[in-house]
N, C-alpha and C positions, 0 to 999 in steps of 0.2 A: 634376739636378732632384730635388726630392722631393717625395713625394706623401703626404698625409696623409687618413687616410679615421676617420668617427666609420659606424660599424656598429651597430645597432638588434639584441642578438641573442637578442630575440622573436620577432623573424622574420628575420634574417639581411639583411637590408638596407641599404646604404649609405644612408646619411641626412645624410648630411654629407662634405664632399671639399674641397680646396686641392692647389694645383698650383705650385710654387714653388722659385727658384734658390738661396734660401738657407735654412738652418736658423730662423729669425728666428720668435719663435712667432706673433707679430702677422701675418705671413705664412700661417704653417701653421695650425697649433693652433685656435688664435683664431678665423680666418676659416671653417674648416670646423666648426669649435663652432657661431659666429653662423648656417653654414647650415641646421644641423640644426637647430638652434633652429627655425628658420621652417620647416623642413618636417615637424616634429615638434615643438607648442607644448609645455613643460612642464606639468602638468597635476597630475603625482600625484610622490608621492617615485620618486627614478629613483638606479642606484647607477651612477656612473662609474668604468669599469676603465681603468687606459694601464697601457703596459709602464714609467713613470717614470724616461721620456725626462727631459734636462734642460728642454726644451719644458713637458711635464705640472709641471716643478717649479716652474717661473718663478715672480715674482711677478703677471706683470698675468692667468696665467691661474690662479690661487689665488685672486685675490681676487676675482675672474670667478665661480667658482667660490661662494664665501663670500658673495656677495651672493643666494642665488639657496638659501632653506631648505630645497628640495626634492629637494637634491641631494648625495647622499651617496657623498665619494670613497673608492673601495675599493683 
């Protein structure tokens, strides 16, 4: 199982999570991306850190990413 958690660390909070058998970023990544989204609307410029898993490299989560001018990958 792997588990992917997006953390909020303004305040230290999970604000996103997936729970999954395979690596597959549309699985992981992806899914707990789209959760934090909804539990944390983007609002203002926001910088995103990963450790640049092959996951963070992908394409569908780059250009996820790149659609979205608020948000700047660090």
């Amino acid at each position: 199982m792997y588990l992917t958690i997006i953390i909020n660390l303004g305040d230290r909070k999970v604000i996103g999570w997936a729970l999954s058998e395979t690596m597959n970023a549309e699985d992981t990544l992806i899914s707990a991306f789209k959760m934090a989204q909804k539990v944390r609307p983007i609002i203002q410029k926001l910088i995103f850190h990963s450790d640049r898993g092959v996951q963070y490299a992908c394409h569908e989560f780059s250009s996820m990413l790149e659609k979205n001018p608020l948000i700047i990958v660090a």
